[in-house]
C-alpha positions as CSV (number, residue, x, y, z in Angstrom):
1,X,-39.5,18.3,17.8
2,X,-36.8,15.9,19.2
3,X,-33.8,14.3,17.5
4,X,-35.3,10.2,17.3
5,X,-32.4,8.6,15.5
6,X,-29.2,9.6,13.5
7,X,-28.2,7.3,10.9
8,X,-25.1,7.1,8.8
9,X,-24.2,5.5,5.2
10,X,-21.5,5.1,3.0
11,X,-21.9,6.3,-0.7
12,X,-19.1,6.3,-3.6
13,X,-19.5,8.0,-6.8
14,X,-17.2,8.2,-9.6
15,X,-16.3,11.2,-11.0
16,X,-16.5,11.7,-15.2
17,X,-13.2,12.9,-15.5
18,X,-9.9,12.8,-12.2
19,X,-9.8,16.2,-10.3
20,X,-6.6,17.4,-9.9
21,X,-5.3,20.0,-7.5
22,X,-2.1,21.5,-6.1
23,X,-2.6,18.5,-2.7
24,X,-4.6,15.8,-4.3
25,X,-6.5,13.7,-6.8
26,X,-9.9,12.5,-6.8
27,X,-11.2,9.8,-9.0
28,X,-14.0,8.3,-6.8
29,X,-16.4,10.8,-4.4
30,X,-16.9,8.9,-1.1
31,X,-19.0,10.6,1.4
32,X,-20.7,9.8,5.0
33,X,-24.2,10.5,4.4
34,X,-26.1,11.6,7.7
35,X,-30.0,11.1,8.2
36,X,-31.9,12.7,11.3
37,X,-35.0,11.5,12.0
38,X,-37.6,13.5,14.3
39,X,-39.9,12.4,16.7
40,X,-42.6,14.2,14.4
41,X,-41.4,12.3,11.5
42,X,-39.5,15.0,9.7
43,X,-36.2,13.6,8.2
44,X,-33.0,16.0,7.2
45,X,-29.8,15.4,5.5
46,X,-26.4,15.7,5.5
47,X,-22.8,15.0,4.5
48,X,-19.7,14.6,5.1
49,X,-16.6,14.2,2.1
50,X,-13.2,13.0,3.6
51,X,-11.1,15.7,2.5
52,X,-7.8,14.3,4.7
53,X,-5.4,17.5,3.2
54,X,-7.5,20.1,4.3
55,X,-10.2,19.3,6.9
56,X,-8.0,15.9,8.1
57,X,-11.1,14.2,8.3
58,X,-11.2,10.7,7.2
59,X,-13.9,8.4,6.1
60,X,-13.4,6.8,9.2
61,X,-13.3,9.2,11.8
62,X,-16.1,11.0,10.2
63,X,-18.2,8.1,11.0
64,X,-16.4,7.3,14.8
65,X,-17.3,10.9,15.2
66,X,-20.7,10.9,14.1
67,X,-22.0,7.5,15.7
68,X,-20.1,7.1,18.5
69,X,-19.5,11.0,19.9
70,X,-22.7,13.4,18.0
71,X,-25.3,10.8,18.4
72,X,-25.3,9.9,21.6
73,X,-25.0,13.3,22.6
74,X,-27.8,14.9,20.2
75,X,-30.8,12.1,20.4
76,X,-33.2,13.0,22.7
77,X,-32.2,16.8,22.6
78,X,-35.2,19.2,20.8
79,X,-34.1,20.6,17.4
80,X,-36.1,23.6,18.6
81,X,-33.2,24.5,20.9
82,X,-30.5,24.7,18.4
83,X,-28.5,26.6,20.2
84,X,-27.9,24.0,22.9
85,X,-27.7,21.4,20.4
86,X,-24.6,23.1,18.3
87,X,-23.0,24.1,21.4
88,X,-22.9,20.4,22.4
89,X,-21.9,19.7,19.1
90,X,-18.4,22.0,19.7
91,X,-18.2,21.1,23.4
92,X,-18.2,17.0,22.9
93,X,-15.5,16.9,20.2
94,X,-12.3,19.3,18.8
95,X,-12.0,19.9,15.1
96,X,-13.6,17.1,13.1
97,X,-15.3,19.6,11.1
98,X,-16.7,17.8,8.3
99,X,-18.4,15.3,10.8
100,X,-19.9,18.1,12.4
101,X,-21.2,19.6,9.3
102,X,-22.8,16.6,8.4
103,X,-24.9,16.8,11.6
104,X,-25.1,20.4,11.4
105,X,-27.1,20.4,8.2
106,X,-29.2,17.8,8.7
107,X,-30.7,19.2,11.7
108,X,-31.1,22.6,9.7
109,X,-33.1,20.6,7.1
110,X,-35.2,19.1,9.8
111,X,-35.9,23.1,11.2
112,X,-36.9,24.4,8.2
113,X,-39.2,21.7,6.9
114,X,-40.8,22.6,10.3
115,X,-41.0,26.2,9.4
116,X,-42.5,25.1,6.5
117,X,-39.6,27.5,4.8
118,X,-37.0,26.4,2.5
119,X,-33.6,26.7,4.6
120,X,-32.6,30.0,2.6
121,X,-35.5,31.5,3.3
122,X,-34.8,30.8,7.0
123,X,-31.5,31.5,7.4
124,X,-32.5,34.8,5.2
125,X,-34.1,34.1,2.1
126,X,-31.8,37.3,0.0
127,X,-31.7,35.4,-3.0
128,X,-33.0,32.3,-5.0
129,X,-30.9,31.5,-8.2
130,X,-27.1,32.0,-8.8
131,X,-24.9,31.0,-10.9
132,X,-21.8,28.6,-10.4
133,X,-18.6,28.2,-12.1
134,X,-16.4,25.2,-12.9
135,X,-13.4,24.4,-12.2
136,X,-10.3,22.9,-14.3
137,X,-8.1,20.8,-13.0
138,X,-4.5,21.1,-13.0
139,X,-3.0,19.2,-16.3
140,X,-1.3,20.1,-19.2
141,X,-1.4,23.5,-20.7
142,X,-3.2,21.9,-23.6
143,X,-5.2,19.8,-22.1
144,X,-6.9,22.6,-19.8
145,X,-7.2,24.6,-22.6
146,X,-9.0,22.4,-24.2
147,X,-11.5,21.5,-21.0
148,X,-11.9,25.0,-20.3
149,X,-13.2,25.4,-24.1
150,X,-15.3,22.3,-23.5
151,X,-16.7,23.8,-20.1
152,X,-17.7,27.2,-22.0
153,X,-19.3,25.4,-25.1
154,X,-21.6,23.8,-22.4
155,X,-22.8,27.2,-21.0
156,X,-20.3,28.3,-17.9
157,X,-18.7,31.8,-18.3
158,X,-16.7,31.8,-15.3
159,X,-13.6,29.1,-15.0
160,X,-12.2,28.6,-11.2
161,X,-8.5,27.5,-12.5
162,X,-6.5,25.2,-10.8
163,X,-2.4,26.3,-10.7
164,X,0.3,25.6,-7.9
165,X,1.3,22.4,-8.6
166,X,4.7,22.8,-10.4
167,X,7.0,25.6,-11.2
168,X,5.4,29.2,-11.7
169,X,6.3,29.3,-15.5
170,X,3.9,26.4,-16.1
171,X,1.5,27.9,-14.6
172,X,2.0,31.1,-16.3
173,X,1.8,28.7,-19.3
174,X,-1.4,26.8,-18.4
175,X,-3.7,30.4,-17.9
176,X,-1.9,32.3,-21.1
177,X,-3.3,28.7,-22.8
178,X,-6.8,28.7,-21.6
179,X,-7.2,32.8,-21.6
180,X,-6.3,32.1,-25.5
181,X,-8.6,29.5,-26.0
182,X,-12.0,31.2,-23.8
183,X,-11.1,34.9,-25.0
184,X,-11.4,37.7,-22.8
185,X,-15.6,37.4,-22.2
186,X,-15.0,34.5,-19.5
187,X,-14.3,35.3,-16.0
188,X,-11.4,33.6,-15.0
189,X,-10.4,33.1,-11.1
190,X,-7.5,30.7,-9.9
191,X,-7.0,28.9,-6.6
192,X,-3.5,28.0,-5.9
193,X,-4.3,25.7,-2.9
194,X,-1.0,27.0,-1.2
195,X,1.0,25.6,-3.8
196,X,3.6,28.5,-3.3
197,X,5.4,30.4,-0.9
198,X,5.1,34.2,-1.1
199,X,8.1,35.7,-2.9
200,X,6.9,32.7,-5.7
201,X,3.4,34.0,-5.8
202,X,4.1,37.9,-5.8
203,X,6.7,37.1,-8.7
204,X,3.8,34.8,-10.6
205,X,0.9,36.8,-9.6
206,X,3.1,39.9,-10.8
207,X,3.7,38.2,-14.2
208,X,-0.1,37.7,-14.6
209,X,-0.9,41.9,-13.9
210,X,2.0,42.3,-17.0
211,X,0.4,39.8,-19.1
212,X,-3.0,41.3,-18.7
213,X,-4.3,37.9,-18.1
214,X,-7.6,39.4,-16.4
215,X,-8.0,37.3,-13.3
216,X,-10.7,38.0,-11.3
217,X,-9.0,37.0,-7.9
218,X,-6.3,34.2,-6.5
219,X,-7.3,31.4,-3.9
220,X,-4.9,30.5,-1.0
221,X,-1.9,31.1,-2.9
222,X,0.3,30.3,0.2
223,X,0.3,27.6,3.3
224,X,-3.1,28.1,5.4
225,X,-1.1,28.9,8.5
226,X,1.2,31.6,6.9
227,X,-0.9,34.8,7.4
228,X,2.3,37.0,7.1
229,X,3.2,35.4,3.9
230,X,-0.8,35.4,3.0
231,X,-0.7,39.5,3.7
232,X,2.8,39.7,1.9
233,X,1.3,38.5,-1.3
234,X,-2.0,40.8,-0.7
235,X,0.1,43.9,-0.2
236,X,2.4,43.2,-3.1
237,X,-0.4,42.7,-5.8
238,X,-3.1,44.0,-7.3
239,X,-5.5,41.3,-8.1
240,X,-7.7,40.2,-5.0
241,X,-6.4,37.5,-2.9
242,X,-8.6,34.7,-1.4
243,X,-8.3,33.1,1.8
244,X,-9.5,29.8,1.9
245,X,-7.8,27.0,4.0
246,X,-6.6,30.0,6.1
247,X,-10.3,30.3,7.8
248,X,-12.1,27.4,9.1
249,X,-13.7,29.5,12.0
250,X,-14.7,32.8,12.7
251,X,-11.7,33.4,15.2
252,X,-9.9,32.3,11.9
253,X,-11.5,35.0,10.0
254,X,-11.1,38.1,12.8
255,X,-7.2,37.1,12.8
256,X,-7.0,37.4,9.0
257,X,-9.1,40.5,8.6
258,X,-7.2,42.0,11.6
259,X,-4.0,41.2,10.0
260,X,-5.9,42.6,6.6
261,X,-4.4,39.1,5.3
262,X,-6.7,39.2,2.3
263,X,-9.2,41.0,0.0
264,X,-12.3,38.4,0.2
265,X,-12.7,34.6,2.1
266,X,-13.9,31.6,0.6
267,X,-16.3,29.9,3.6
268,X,-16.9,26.0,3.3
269,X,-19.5,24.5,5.6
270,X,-16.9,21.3,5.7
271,X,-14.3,23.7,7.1
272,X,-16.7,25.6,9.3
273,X,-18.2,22.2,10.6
274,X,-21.4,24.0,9.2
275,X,-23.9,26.3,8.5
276,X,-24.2,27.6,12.6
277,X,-20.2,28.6,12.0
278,X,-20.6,29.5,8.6
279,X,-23.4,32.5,9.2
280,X,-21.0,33.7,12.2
281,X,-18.2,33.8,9.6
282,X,-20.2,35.7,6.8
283,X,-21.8,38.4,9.2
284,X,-18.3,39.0,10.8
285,X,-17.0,39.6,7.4
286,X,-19.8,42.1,6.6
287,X,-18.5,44.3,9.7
288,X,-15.2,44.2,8.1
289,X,-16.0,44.9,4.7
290,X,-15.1,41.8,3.2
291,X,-16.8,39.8,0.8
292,X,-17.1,36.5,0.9
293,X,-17.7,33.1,-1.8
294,X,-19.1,30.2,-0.7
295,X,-17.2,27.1,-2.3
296,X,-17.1,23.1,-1.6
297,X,-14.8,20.2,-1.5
298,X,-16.0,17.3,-3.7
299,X,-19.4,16.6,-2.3
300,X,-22.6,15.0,-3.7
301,X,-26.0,17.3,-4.0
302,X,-26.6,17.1,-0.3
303,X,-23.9,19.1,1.0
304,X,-24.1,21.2,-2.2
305,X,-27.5,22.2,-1.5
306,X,-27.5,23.0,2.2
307,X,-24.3,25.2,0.8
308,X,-26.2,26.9,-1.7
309,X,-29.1,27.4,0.6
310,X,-26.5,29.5,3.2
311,X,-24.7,31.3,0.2
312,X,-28.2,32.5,-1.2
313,X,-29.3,33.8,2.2
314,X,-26.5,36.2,2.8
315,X,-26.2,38.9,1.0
316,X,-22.1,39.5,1.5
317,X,-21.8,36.4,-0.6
318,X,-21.1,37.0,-4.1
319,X,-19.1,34.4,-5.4
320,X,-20.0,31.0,-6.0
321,X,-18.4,27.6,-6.1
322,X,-20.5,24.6,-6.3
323,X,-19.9,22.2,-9.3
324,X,-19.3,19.4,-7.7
325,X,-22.1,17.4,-8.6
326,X,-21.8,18.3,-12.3
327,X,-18.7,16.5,-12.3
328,X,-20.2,13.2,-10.6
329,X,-21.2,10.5,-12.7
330,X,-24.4,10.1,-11.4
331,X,-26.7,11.8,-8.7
332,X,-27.1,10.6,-5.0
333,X,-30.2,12.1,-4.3
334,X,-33.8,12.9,-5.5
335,X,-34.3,16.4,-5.3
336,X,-32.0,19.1,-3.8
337,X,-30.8,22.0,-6.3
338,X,-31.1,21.8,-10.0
339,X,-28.6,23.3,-12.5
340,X,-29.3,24.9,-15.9
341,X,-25.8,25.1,-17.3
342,X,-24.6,27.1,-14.6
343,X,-27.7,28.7,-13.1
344,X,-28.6,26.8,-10.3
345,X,-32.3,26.8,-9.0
346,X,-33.1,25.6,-5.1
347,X,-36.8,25.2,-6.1
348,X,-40.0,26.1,-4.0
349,X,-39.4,22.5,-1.5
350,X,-39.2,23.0,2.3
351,X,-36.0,22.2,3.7
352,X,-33.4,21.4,1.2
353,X,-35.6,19.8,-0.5
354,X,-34.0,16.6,-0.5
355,X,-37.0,13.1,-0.8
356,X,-34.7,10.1,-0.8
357,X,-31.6,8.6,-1.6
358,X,-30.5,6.3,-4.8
359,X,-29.5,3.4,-3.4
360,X,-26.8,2.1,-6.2
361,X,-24.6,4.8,-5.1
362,X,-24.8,3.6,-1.0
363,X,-21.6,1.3,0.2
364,X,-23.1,-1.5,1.5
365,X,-20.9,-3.1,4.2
């Protein structure tokens, strides 16, 4: 089964309502769509989101990368041989992770559609329905109360809350709002997206033990490349920290579990520049007894699926972070997951399960 052709497209989506974090605001999901076609016929997907404040990747170096670097490299080379193909994949280009990703998941697609397996069930097959959570973005006290209300009324019981952006006070100000508002049933977990330095976080995350606000853990509440100040805040509290930006890599992860840096990672297949990375990353954090979640940036139902598809197979995964798509204002593709509130199902499809593309959402240039 040889790589034929790898194509790329554009597609923009707008999101129902702006996400807001502690580094950025979305309004519009634009992606690099990736299509591998086999000599056999098979076809796989991927993508790629330009996420420029934490990958660096752009929309247009994503697509440099991709057409002029991966795919002269990878056509002609046999899927079959995957491990030649993602070592060329790391050996042609440093970093652009996302691009590599995009590549990365397609050819996975392609491997398990000839398996005749869904891709959980042959990167593991441990599970076959979780459940996400969803994520408020930072605003207003008020106004992410009342979203957070909103998000619960439609079925979610666990709220990933955005904080970091401003002074710790409002932040203490924004969870005592939306903790009022849900009650004490719904899980709530924040990611700080390193919106503080360490003495801030201790102090805030302190505040929040005192309050007994009931957070279930805290994301990256410091910069990605301070693992002392990342450890600092993990030996001066008592919830769970998260590493997220902090570990793109497996060498990423051994440094922060060596350091014990954090209680649990958060693994992105846009960080890891795929699933090949991403399975190195969750078994490494298995020896170390640490657990991991499996998140996204804002990405469409391709990237979603091939990172539900990983998370389900592994069974140090726990957490679960995909969204995304629920807060698109249409769908990219035909098949891929499907969500009940916030149970998501891969269904019984080989591959990811992906048929086609809706064209209304693809750039034309």
């Amino acid at each position: 089964m040889f790589i034929k052709q790898i194509e790329t497209f554009k597609a923009a989506i707008p999101l129902k309502k702006a996400f807001k974090t502690a580094l950025r605001t979305v309004t519009v999901a634009e992606t690099i769509v990736v299509k591998v076609t086999c000599d056999n016929g098979i076809v796989g997907y991927g993508e790629a989101p330009p996420t420029h404040v934490i990958t660096g990747d752009s929309l247009a170096s994503i697509t440099y990368t991709i057409n002029k670097i991966l795919t002269p490299t990878l056509v002609g080379m046999s899927c079959l041989e995957r491990e030649q193909i993602f070592e060329k994949i790391n050996a042609v280009i440093i970093g652009n992770t996302s691009a590599k990703a995009a590549v990365d998941m397609a050819i996975y697609d392609c491997l398990a559609q000839h398996a005749n397996m869904s891709l959980a069930q042959l990167l593991g097959g441990y599970e076959s329905n979780i459940e996400t959570d969803y994520t408020v973005s930072v605003n207003t006290p008020e106004e992410m109360a009342d979203d957070a209300a909103g998000y619960v009324k439609e079925g979610f019981s666990v709220l990933k809350v955005k904080v970091g952006k401003d002074e710790i006070a409002k932040d203490i100000e924004r969870i005592q709002a939306i903790r009022e508002r849900v009650g004490s049933e719904v899980t709530i977990r924040l990611d700080a997206n390193q919106g503080w330095n360490p003495k801030e976080a201790v102090l805030a995350i302190q505040r929040m033990e005192d309050l007994v606000l009931g957070i279930e853990f805290i994301e990256q509440p410091v910069k990605a490349y301070d693992l002392e100040g990342l450890k600092y805040v993990t030996d001066h509290t008592h919830i769970p920290i998260m590493a997220d930006e902090s570990v793109f890599s497996a060498r990423d992860a051994r440094e922060v579990f060596e350091k014990g840096a954090a209680d649990l990672i958060n693994i992105k297949l846009m960080k890891s520049g795929g699933i090949h990375e991403a399975v190195k990353i969750v078994k490494l954090a298995d020896v170390y007894g640490v657990t991991c979640m499996v998140g996204s940036m804002i990405e469409t139902k391709i990237g979603i699926t091939a990172a539900a598809h990983f998370a389900t197979s592994q069974p140090n995964v726990k957490y679960y972070d995909f969204d995304a798509p629920l807060m698109l204002s249409g769908d990219l593709v035909q098949g891929g997951i499907t969500y009940e509130k916030s149970a998501i199902s891969l269904g019984d499809s080989t591959g990811l399960g992906i048929h086609g593309l809706n064209e209304q959402y693809i750039v034309k240039s």
